[in-house]
N, CA, C and O atoms as a Tinker XYZ file with bonds, in Angstrom:
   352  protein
     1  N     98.812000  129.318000   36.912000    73     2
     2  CA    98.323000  130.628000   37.297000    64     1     3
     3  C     97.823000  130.561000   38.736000    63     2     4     5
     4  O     97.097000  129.678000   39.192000    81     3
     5  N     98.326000  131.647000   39.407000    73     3     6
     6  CA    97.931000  131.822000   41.278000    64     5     7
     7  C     96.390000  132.280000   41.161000    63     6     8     9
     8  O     96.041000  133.427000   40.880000    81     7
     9  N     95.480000  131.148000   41.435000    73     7    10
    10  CA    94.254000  132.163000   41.810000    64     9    11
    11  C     93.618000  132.377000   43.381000    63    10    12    13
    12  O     92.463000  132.116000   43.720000    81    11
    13  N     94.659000  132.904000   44.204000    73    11    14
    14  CA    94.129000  132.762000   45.266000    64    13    15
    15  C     93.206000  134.083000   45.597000    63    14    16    17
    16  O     92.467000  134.101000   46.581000    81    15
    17  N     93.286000  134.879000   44.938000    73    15    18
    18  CA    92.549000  135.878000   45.245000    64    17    19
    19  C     91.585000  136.381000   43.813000    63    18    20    21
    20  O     91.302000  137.483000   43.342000    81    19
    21  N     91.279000  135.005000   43.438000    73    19    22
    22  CA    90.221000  135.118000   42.144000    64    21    23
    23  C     89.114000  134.308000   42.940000    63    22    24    25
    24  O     89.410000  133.232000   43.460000    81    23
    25  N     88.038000  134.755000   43.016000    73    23    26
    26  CA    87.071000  133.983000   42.917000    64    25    27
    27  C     86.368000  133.552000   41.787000    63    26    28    29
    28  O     86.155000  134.550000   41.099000    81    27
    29  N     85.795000  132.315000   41.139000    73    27    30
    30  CA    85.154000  131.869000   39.873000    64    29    31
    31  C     83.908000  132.402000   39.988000    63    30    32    33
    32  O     83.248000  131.568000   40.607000    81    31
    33  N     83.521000  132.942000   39.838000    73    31    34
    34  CA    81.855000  133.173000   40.180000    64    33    35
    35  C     81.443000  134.814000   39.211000    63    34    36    37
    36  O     82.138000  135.760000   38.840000    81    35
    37  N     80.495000  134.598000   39.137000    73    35    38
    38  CA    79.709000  135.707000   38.419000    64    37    39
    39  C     79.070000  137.300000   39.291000    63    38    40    41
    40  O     79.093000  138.499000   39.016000    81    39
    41  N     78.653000  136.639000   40.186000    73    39    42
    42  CA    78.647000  137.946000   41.267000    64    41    43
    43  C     79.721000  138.802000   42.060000    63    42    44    45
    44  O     80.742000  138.241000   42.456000    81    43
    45  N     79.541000  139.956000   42.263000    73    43    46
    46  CA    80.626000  140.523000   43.210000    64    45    47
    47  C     80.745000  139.360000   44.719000    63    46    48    49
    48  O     79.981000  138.569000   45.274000    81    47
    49  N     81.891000  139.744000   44.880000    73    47    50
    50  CA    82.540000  139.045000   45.992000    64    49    51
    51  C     82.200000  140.313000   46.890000    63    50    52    53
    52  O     82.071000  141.497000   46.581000    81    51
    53  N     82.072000  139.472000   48.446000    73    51    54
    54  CA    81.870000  140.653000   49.452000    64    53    55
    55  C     82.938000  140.237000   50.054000    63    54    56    57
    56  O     83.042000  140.916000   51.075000    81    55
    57  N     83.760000  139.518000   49.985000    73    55    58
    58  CA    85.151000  139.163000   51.013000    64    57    59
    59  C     85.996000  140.394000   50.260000    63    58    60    61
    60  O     87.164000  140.274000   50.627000    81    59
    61  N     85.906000  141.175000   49.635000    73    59    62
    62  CA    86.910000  142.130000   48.683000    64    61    63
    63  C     87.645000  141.432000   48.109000    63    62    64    65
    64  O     88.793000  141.856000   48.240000    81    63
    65  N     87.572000  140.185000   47.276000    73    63    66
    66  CA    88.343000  139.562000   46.254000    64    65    67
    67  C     87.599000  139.745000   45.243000    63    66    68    69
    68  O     86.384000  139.939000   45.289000    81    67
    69  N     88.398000  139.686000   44.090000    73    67    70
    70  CA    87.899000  140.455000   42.866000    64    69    71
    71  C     87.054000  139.097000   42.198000    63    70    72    73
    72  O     87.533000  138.037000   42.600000    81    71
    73  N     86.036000  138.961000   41.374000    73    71    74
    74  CA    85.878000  137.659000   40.525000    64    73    75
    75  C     86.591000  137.584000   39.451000    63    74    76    77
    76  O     87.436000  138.408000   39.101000    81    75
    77  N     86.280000  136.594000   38.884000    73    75    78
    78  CA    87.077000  135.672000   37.678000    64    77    79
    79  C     86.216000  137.051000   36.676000    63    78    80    81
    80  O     86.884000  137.805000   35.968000    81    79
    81  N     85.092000  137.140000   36.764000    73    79    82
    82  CA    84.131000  138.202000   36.167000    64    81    83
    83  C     85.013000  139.419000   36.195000    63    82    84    85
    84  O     85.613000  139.773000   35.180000    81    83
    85  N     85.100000  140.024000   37.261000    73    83    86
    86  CA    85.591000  141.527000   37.328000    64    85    87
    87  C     86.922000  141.542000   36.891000    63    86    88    89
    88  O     87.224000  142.673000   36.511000    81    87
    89  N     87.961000  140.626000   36.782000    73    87    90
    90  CA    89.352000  140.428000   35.987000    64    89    91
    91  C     89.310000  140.317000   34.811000    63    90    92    93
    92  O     89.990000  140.943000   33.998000    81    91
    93  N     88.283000  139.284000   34.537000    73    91    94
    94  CA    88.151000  139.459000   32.710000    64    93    95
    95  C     87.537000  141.167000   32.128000    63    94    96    97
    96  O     87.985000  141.953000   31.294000    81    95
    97  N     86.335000  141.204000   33.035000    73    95    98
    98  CA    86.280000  142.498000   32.757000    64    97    99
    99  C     87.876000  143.638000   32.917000    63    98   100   101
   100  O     88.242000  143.977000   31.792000    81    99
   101  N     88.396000  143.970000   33.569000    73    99   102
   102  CA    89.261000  144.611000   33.951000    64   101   103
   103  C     90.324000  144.461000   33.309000    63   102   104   105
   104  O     91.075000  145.421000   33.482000    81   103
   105  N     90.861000  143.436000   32.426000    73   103   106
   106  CA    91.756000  143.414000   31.542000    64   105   107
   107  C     90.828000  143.904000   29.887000    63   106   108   109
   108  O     91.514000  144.370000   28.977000    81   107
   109  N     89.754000  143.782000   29.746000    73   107   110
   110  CA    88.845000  144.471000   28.677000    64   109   111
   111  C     89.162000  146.218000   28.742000    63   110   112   113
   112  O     89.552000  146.966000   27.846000    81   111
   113  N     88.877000  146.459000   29.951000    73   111   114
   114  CA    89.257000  148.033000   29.985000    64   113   115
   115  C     90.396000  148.474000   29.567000    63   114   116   117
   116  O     90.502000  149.383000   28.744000    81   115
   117  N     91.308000  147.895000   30.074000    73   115   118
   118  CA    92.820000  148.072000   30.238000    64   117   119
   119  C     92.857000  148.346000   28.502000    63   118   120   121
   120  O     93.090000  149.435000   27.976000    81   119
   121  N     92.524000  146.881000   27.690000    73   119   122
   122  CA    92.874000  146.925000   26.354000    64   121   123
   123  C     91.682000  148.218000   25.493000    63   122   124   125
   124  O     92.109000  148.947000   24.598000    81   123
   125  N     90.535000  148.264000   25.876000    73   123   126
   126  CA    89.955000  149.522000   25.156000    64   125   127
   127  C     90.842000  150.765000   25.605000    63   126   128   129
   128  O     91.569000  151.134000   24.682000    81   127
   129  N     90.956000  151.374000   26.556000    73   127   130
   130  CA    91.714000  152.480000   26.975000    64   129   131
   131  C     93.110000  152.336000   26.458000    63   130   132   133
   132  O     93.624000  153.440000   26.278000    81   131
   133  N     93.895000  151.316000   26.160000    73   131   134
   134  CA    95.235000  151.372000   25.911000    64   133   135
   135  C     94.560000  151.417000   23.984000    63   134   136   137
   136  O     95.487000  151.862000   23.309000    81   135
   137  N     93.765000  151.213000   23.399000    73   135   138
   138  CA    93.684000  150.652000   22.064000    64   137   139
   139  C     93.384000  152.467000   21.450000    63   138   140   141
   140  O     93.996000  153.016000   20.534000    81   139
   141  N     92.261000  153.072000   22.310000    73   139   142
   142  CA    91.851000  154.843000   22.268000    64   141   143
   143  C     92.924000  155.536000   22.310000    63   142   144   145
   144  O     93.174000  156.269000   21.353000    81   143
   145  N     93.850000  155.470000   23.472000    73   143   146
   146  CA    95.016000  156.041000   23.474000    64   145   147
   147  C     96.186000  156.152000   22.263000    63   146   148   149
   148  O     96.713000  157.071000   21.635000    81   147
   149  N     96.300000  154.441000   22.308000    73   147   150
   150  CA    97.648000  154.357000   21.341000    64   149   151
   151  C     98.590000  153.833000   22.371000    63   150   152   153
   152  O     99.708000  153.484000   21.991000    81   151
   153  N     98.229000  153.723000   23.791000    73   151   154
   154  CA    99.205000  153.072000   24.154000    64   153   155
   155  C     99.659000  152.051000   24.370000    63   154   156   157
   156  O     99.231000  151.304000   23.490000    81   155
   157  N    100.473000  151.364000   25.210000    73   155   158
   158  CA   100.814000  150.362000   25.518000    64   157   159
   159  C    100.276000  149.681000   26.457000    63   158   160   161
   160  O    100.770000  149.989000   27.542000    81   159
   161  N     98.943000  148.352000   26.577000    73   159   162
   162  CA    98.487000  148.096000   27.504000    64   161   163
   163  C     98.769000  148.669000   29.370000    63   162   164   165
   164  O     98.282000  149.407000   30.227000    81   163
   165  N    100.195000  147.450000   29.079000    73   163   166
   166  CA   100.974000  148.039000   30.661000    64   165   167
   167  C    101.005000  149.191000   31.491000    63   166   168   169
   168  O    100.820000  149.241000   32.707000    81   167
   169  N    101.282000  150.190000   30.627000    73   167   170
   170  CA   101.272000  151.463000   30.872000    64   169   171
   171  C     99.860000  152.088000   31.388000    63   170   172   173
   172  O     99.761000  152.720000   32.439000    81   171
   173  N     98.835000  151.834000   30.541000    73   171   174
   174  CA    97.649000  151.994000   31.250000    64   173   175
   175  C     97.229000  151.521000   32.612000    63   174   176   177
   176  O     96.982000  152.109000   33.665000    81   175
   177  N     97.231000  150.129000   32.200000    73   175   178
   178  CA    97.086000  149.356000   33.703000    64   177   179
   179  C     98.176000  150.314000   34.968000    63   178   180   181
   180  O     97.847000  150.694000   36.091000    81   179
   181  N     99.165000  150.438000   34.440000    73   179   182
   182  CA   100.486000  150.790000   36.340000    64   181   183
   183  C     99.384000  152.266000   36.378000    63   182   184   185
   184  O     99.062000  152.623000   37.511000    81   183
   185  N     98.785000  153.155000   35.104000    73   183   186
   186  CA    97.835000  154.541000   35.529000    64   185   187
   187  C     96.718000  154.204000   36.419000    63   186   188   189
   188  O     96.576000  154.696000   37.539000    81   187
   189  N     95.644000  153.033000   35.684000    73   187   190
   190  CA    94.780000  152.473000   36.666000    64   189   191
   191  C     94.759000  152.308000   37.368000    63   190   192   193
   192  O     93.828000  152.629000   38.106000    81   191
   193  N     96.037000  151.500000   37.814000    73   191   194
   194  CA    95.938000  150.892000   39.564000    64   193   195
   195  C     96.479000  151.826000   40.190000    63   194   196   197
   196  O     95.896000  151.936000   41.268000    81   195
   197  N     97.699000  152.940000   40.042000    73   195   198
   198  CA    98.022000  153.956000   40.701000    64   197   199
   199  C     97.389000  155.140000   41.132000    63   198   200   201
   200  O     97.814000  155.939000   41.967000    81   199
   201  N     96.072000  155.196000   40.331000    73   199   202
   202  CA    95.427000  156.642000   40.674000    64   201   203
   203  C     94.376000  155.732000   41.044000    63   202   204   205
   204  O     93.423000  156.361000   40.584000    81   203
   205  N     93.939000  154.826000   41.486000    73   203   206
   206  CA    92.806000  153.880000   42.363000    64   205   207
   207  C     91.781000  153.867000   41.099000    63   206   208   209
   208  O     90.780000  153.175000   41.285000    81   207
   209  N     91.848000  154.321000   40.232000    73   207   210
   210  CA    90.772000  153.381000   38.907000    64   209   211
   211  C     90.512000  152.332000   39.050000    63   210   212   213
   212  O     89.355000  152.016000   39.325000    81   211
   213  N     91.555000  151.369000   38.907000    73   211   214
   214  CA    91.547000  149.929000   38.606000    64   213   215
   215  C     89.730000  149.358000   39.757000    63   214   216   217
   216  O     88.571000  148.991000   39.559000    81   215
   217  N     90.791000  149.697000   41.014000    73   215   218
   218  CA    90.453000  149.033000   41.735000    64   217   219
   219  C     89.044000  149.826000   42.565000    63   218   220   221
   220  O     88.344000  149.174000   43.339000    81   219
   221  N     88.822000  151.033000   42.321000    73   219   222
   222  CA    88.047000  151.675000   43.308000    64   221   223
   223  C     86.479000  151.669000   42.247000    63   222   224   225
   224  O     85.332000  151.655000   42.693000    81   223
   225  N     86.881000  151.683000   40.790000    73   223   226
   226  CA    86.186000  152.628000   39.843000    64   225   227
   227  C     85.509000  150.955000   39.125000    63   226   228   229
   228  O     84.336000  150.588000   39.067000    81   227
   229  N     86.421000  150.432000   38.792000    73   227   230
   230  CA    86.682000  149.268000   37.208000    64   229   231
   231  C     85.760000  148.035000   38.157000    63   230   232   233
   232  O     84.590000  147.669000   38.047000    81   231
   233  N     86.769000  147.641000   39.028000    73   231   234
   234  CA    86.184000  146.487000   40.035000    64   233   235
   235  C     84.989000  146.541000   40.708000    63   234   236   237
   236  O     84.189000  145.608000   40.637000    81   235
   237  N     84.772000  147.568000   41.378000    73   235   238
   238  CA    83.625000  148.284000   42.199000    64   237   239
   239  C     82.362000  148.119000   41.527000    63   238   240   241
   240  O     81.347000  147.537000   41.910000    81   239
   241  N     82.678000  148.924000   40.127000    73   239   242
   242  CA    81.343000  149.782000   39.504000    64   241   243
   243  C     81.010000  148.260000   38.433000    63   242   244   245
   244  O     80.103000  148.176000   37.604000    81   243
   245  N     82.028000  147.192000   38.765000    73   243   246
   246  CA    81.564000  146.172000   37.568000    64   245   247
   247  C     79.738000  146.068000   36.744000    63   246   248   249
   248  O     79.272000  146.123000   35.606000    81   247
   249  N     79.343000  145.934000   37.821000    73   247   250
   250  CA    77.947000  145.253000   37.773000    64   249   251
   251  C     77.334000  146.893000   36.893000    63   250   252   253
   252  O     76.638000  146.773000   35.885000    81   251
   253  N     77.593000  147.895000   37.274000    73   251   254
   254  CA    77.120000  148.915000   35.943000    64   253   255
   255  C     78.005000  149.404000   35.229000    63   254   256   257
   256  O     77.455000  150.373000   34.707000    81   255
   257  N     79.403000  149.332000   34.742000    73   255   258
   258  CA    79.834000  149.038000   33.749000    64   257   259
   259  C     79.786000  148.459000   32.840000    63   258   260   261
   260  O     79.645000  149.055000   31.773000    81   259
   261  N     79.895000  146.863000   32.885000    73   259   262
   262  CA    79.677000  145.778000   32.250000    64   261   263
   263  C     78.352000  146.163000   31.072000    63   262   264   265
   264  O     78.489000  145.805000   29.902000    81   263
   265  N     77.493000  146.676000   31.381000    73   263   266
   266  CA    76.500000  146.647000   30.767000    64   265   267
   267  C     76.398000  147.767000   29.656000    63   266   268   269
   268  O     75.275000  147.904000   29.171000    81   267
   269  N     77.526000  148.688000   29.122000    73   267   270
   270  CA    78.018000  149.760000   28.659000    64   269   271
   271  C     78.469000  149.044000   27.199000    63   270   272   273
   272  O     78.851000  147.882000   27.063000    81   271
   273  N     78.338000  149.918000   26.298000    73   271   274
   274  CA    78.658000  149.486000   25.036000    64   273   275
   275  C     80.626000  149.251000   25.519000    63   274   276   277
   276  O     81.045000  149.119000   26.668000    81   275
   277  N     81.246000  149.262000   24.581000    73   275   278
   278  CA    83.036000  149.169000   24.373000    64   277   279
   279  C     83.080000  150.823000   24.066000    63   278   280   281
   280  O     84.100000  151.480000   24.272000    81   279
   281  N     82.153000  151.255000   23.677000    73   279   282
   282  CA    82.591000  152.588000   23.464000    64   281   283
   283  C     82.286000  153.551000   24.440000    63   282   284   285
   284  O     83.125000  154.444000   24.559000    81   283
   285  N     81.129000  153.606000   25.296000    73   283   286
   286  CA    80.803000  154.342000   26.536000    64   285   287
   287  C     81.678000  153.644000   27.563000    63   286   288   289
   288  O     81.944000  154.415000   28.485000    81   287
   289  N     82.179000  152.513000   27.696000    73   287   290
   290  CA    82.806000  152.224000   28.593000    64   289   291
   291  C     84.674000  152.867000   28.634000    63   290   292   293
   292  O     85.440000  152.961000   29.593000    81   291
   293  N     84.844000  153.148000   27.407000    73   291   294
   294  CA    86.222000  153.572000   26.917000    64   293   295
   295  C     85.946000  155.007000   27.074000    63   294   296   297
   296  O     86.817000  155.759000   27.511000    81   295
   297  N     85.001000  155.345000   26.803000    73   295   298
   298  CA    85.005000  157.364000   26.914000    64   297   299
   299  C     84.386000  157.502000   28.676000    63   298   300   301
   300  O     84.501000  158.577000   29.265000    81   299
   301  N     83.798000  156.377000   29.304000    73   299   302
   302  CA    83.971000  156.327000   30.278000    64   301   303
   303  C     84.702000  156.768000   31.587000    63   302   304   305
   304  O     84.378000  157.520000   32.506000    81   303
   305  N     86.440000  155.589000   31.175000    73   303   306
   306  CA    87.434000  155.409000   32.162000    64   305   307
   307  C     88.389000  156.914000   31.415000    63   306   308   309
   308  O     89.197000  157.556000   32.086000    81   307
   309  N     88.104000  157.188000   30.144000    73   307   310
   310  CA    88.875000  158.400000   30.002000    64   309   311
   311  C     88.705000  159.811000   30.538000    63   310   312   313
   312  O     89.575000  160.672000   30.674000    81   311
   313  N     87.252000  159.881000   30.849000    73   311   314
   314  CA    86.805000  161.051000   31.366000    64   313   315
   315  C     87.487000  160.714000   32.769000    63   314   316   317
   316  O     88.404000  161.385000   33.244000    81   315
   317  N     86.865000  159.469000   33.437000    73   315   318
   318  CA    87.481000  159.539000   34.823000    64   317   319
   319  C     88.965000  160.050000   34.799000    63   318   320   321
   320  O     89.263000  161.093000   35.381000    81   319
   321  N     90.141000  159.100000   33.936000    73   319   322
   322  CA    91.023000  159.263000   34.337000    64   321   323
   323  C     91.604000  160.595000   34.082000    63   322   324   325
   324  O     92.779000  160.786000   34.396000    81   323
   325  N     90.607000  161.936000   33.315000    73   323   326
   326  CA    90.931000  163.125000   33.233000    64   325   327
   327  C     90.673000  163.377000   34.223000    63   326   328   329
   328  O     91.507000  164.097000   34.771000    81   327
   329  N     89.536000  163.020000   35.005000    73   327   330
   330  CA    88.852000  164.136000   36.134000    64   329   331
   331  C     90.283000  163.740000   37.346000    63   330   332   333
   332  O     90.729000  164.476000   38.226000    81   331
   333  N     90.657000  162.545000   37.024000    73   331   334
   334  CA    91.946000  162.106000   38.768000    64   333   335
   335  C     93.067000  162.782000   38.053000    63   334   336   337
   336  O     94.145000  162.553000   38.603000    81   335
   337  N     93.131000  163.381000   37.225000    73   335   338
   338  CA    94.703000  164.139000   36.889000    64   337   339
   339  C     95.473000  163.280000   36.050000    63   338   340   341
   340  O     96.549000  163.730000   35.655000    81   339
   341  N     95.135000  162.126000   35.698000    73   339   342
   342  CA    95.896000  161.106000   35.057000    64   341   343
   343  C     96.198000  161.323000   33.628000    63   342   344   345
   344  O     97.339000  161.021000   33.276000    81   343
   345  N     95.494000  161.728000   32.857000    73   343   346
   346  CA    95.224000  162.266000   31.830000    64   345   347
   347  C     95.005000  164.056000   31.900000    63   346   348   349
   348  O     94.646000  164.679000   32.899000    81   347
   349  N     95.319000  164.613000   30.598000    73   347   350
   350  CA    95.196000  166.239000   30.350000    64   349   351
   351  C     93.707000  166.342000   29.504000    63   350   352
   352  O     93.277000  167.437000   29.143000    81   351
């Protein structure tokens, strides 16, 4: 596995590389939002990263996300991804 743009560490990165933290987190989302839906992981993720979720919202907001039940964090990224048009 390429980790050149993983950092191991528990805190946000200020170089804008994501942590080992905010990826594990960020594949957690992916699978609650794809599990609410019914869809297919993948499919969520190419919505995330295309309407800047992933990366602006998921990665960013880690440090007060993280701390969200599985269920506020899932009715969470769904509201967002209604409010960016991604969702109806």
């Amino acid at each position: 596995m390429e980790t050149d743009n993983i950092i191991r560490k528990e805190s946000s990165s200020d170089s804008g590389q994501m942590t080992f933290d905010q990826l594990d987190f960020a594949t957690f989302c992916i699978g609650c939002v794809s599990e609410a839906l019914h869809w297919d992981q993948r499919d969520v993720y190419v919505l995330l990263d295309e309407s800047g979720i992933l990366e602006d919202y998921i990665v960013k907001a880690y440090s007060y996300l993280h701390t969200l039940s599985s269920e506020n964090i899932t009715q969470e990224l769904i509201d967002c991804m209604k409010f960016k048009g991604v969702l109806k």
